[in-house]
C-alpha positions as CSV (number, residue, x, y, z in Angstrom):
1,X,0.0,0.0,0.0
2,X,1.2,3.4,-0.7
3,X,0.0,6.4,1.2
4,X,0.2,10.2,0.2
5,X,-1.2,13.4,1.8
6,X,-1.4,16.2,-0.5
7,X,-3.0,19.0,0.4
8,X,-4.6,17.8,3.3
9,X,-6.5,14.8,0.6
10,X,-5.8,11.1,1.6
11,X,-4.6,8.7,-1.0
12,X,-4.5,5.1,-0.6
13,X,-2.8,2.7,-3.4
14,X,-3.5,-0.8,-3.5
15,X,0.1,-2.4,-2.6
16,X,0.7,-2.7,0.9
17,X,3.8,-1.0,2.4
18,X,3.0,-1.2,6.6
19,X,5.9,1.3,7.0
20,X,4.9,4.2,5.1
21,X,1.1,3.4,5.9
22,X,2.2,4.2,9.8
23,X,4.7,7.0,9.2
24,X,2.0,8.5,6.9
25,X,-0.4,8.2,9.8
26,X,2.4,10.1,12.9
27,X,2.8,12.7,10.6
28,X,-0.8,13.6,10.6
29,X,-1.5,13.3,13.8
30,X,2.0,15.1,14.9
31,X,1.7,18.1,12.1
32,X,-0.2,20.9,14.4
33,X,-1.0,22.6,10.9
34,X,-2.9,19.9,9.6
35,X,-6.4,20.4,8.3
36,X,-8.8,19.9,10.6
37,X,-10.2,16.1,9.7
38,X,-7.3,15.1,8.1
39,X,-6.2,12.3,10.6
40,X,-9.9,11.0,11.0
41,X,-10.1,10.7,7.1
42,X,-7.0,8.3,7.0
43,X,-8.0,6.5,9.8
44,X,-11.2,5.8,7.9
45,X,-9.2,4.8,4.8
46,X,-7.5,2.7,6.7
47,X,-10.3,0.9,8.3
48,X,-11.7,0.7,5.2
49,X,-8.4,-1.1,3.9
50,X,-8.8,-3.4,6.6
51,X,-12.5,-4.7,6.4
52,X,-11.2,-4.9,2.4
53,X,-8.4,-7.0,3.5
54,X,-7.6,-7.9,7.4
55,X,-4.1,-9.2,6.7
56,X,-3.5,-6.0,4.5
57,X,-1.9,-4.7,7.1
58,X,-0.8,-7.7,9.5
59,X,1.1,-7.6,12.5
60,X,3.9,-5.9,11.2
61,X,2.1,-2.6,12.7
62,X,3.4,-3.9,15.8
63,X,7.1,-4.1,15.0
64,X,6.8,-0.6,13.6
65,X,5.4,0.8,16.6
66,X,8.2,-1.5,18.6
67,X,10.8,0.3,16.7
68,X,9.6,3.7,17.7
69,X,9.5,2.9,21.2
70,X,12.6,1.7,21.2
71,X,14.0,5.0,19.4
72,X,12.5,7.1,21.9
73,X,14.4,4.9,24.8
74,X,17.8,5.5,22.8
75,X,17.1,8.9,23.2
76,X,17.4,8.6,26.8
77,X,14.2,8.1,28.0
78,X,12.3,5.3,31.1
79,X,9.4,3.7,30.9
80,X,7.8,5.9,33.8
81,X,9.1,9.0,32.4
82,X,8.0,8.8,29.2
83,X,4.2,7.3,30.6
84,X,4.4,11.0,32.4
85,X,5.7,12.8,29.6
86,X,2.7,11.7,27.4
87,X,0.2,12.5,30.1
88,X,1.5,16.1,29.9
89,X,1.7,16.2,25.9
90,X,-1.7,14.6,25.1
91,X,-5.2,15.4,27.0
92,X,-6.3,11.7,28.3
93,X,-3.5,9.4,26.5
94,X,-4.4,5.4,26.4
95,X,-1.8,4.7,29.1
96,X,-3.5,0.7,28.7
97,X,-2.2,1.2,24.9
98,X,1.1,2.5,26.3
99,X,1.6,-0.5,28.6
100,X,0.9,-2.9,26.2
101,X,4.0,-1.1,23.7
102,X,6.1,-1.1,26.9
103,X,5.2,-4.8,27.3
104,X,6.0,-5.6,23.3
105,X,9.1,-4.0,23.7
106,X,9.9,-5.8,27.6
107,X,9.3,-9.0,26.2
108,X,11.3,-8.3,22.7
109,X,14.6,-7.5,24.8
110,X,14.1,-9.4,28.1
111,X,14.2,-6.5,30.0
112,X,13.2,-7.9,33.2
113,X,16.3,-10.5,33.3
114,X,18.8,-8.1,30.8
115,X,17.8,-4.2,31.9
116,X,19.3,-2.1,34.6
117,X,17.5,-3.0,38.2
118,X,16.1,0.8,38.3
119,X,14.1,0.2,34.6
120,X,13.4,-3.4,35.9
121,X,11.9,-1.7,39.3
122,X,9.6,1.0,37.0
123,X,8.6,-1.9,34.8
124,X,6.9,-4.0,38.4
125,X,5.5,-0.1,39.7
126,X,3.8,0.6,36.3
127,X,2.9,-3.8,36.2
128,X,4.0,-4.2,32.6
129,X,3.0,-6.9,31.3
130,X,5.6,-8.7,28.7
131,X,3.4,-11.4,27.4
132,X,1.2,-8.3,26.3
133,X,1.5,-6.1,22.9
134,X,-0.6,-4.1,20.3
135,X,-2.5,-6.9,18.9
136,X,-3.2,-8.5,22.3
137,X,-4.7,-5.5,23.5
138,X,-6.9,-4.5,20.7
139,X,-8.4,-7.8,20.4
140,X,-8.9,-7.9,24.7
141,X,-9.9,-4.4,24.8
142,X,-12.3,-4.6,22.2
143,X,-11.8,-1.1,21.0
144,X,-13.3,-0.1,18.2
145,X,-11.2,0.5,15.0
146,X,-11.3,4.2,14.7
147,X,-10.1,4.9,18.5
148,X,-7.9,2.0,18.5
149,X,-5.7,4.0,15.4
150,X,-6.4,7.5,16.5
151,X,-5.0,6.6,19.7
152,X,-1.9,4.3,18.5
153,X,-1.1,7.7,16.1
154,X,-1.3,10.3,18.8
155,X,1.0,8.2,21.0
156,X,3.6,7.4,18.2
157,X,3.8,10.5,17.0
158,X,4.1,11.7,20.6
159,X,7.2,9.5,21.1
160,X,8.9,10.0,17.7
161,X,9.0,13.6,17.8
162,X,10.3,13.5,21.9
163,X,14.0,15.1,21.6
164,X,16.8,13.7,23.5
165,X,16.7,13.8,26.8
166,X,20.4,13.1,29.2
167,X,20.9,9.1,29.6
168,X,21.3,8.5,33.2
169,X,21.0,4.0,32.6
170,X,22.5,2.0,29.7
171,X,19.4,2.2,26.7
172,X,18.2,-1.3,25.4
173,X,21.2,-1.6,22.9
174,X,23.5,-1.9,25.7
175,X,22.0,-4.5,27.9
176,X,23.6,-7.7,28.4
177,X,21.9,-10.4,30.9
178,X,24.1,-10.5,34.4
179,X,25.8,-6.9,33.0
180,X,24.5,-5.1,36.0
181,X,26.5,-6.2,39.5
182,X,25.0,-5.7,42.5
183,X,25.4,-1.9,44.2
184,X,27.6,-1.9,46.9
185,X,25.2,0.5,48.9
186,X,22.5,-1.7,50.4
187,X,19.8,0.6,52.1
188,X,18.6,-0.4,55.4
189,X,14.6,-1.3,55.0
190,X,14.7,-1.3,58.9
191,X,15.9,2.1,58.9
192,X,14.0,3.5,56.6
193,X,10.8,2.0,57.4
194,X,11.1,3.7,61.2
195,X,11.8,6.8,59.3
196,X,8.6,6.9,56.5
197,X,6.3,5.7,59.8
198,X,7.6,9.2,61.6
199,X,7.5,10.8,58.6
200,X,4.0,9.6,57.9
201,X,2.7,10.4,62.0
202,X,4.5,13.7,61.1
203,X,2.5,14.8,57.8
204,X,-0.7,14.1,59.3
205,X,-0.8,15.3,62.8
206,X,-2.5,18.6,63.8
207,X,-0.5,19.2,66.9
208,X,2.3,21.3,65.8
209,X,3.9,19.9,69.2
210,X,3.5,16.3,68.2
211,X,4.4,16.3,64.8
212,X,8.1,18.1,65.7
213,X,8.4,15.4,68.3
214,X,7.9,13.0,65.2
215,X,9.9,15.0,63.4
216,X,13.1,14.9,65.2
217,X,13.3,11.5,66.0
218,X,12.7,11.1,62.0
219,X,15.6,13.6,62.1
220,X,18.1,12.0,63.9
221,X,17.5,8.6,62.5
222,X,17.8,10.1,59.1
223,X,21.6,12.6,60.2
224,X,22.6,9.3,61.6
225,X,22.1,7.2,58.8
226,X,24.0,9.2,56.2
227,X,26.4,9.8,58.4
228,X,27.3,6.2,59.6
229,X,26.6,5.2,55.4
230,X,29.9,7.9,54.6
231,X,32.1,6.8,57.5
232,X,31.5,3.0,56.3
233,X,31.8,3.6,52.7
234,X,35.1,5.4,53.4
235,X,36.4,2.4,54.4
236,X,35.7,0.5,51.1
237,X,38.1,-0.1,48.0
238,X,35.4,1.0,45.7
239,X,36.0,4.4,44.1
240,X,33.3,7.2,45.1
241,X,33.3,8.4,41.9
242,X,31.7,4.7,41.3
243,X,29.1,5.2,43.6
244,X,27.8,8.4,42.0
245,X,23.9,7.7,40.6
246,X,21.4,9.9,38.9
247,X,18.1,9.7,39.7
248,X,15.0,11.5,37.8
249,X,11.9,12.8,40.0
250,X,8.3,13.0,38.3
251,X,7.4,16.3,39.0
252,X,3.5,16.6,38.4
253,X,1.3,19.8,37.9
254,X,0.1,22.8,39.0
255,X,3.2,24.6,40.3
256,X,5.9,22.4,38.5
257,X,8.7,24.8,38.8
258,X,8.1,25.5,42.6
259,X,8.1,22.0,43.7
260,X,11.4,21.2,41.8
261,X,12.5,24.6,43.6
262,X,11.4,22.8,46.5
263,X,13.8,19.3,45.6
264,X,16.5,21.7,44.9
265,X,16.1,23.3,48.4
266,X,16.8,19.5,50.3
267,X,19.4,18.3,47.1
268,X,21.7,21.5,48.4
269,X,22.3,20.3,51.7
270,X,22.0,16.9,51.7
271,X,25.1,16.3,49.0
272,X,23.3,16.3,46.5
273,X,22.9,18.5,42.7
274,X,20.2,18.6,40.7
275,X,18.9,19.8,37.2
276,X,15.5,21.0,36.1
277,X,13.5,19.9,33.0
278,X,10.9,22.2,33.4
279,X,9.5,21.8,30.0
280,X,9.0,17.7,31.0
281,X,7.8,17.9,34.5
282,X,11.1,16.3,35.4
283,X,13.8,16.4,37.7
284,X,17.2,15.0,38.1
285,X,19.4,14.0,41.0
286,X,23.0,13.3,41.4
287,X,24.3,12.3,44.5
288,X,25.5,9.2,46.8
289,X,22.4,6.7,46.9
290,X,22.0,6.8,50.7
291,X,21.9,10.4,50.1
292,X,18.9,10.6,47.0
293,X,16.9,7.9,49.7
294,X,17.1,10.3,51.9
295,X,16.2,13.4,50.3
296,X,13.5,11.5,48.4
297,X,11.8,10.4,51.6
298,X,12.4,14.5,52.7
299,X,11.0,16.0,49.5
300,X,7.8,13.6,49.6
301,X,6.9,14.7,53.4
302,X,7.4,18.7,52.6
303,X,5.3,18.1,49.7
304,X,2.4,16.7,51.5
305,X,3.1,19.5,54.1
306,X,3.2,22.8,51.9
307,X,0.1,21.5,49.8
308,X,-1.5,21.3,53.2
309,X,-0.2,24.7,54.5
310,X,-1.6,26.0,51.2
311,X,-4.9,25.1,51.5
312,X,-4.8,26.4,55.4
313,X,-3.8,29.6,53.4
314,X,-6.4,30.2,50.7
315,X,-9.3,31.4,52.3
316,X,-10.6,33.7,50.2
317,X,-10.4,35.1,46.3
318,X,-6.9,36.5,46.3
319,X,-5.4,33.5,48.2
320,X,-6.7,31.2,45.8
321,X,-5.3,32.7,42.7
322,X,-2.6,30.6,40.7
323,X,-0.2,33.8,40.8
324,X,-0.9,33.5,44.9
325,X,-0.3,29.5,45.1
326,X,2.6,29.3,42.9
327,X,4.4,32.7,44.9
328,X,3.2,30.3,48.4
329,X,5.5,27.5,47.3
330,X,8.6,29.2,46.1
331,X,8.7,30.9,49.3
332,X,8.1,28.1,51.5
333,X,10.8,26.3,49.1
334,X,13.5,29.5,49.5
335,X,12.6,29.4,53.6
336,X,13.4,25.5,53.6
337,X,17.0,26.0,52.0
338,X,17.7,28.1,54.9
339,X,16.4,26.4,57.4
340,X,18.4,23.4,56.1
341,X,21.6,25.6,55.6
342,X,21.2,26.1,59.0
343,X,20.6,22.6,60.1
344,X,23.3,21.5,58.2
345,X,26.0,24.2,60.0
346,X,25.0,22.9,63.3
347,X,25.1,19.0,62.1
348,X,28.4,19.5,60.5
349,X,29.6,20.9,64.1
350,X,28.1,17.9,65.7
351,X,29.4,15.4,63.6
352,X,33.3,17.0,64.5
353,X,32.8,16.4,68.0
354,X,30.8,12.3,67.6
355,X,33.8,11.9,64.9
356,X,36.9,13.8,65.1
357,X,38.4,15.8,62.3
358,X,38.7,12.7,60.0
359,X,34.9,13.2,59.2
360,X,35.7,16.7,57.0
361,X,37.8,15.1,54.6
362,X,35.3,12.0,54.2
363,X,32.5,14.2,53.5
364,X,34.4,16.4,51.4
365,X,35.5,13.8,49.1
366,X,31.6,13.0,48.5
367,X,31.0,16.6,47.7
368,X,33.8,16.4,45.0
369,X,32.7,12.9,43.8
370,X,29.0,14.1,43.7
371,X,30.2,17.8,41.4
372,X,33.0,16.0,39.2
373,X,30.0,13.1,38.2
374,X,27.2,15.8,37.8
375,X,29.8,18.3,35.7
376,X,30.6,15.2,33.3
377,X,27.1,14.4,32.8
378,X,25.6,17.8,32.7
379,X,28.1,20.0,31.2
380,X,26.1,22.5,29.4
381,X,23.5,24.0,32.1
382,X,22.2,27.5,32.3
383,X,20.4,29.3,35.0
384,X,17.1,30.4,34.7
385,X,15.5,33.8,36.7
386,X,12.2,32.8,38.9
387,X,10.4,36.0,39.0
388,X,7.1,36.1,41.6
389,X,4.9,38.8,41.2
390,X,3.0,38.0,44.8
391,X,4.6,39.4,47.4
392,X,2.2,38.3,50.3
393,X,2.6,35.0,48.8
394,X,6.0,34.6,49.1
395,X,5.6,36.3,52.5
396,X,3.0,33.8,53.2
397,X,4.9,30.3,52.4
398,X,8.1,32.0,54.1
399,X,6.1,32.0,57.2
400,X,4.6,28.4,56.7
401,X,7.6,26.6,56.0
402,X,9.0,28.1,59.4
403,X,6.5,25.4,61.2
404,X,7.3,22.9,58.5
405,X,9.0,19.1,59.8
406,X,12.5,19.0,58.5
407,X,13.1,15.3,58.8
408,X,16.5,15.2,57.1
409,X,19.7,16.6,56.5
410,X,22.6,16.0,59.1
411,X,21.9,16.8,62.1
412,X,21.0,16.1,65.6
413,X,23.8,13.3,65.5
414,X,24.5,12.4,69.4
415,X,23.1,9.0,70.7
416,X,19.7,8.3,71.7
417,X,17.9,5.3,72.3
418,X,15.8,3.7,69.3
């Protein structure tokens, strides 16, 4: 089959070529100047070739949209980012649709035995399905025709046309089954269990004198942990530049750039750098992996925190603007980073005393390991100016974040009983 679009008119030829039947297709549905009906015209084509001929276009649609998937993940892109990246380009994507190419292409390159454990770990959280692809899930689905190809376009042409994005794992061309050896960093579920429960006791009492008791104790388990993690990996042959990892955070809307102002605030003081993709709802993380645990769990609680402070806050019409909301959560993001700066100076002079002086060049190894990694893998950055327009709203999160829970960082180091 050959397929033309000229001038916005569908022509379908009677030999079958799959290919340029399904790149005819993205480009319609990816061209924003497209006439309006253009994309619903070939898809009726299309269905009309198929009740002509059901194996005129086979299964080979199925490798074609394998192949783009597996473009996009050269590019640089996860499973769970690029699920969230769709939800944020298209208005109510067919995430079933999505799962089902994520499971063609799992299955295709034994990703759950061959992948790196952090894509095999988003694969179980989003439960991808290998035995799964296209054809399976039309035919289980029962979708009709016309939303079945509709959908399958938008989705392909949103993946095609997704630029590069920084590789922080190996892409599918360079797995290898048993490639991956185990991370010498082994977190302690123990640990960070106690820690989430205080954390969780923390976020949803309403005694501001009961949740800071919740809070410290979270604290101190947290100061501890990192702390005892550096001393012990200083001890180990493995270089720390080895032990570097980059994480990316879904970041989700309203408010994106103020809650990855928010990661930012607990990255700086808890070792670890970070880089914005504002334009993706996405944010990355370099640092130790204790560290990103612990500034994960962190970032999570003041999360839940500020959106509650926020809705103690608008009460009427002006405090329930978006100009008011988004001013609320910078400030209470720039009021955390100081708070934390300052929990930090008064760790760092804790830990000299529990430690000795041998601590300072330990963590300032890390700090070098963590810059030198992040520099390498991010060397062509640029700031970006916040500008706020609300005054009282920064005013207003400033003053809410000084009741906030910090429940990380280093501090609070000397001995207690668990």
């Amino acid at each position: 089959m050959k397929v033309q679009a000229r001038n916005s008119s569908i022509i379908i030829t009677a030999s079958v070529d799959t290919d340029a039947l399904m790149a005819s297709g993205i480009a319609l549905a990816a061209d924003p100047y497209t006439s309006k009906g253009a994309l619903d015209r070939f898809v009726e084509h299309l269905i009309q070739l198929e009740s002509r001929s059901p194996t005129g276009v086979g299964g080979t649609y199925v490798a074609f949209a394998d192949d783009v998937v597996t473009g996009t993940f050269e590019r640089g892109w996860q499973p769970a980012e690029l699920i969230h990246v769709i939800r944020r380009k298209i208005d109510q994507p067919d995430i079933s649709m999505i799962k089902s190419l994520l499971g063609s292409h799992s299955r295709r390159t034994r990703a759950l035995s061959t992948a790196p454990p952090e894509w095999r770990d988003q694969l179980v959280d989003l439960a991808v399905d290998p035995s799964t692809d296209l054809a399976h899930y039309r035919r289980s689905s029962r979708i009709d025709a016309r939303a079945f190809w509709t959908s399958l376009f938008r989705l392909l042409a949103g993946f095609r046309y997704l630029g590069s994005i920084t590789a922080i794992t190996p892409p599918p061309s360079r797995w290898a089954a048993g490639a991956y050896s185990s991370s010498p960093y082994q977190s302690d579920t123990k640990v960070l269990n106690k820690i989430r429960a205080l954390l969780a006791k923390a976020e949803s009492s309403t005694f501001t004198e009961e949740a800071e008791t919740f809070s410290a104790k979270a604290q101190e388990l947290m100061t501890r942990y990192a702390i005892d993690s550096a001393v012990l990996a200083s001890t180990a042959s493995t270089g720390l530049g080895a032990s570097v990892v980059t994480r990316r955070i879904l970041v989700d809307n309203p408010y994106t750039d103020a809650k990855m102002q928010l990661m930012s605030s607990v990255a700086a003081t808890n070792g670890a750098r970070t880089v914005c993709h504002t334009k993706h709802g996405l944010i990355g993380i370099t640092g130790m992996p204790v560290d990103l645990d612990l500034c994960e769990l962190l970032y999570t609680s003041l999360l839940v925190q500020s959106a509650r402070a926020l809705d103690t806050a608008g009460k009427d019409s002006a405090t329930r603007s978006r100009g008011f909301r988004r001013a609320f959560l910078l400030g209470y993001a720039w009021r955390i980073k100081e708070r934390l700066a300052e929990a930090r100076a008064r760790a760092d002079r804790d830990a000299g005393q529990q430690y000795g002086s041998s601590l300072v060049p330990i963590l300032a190894a890390r700090d070098h390991a963590v810059s030198t990694a992040f520099d390498e893998l991010f060397p062509d950055l640029r700031s970006i100016k916040i500008t706020v327009k609300d005054r009282n709203g920064v005013l207003q999160g400033r003053k809410a974040a000084e009741h906030a829970d910090l429940s990380g960082g280093r501090e609070k180091l000397q001995d207690r009983d668990q």
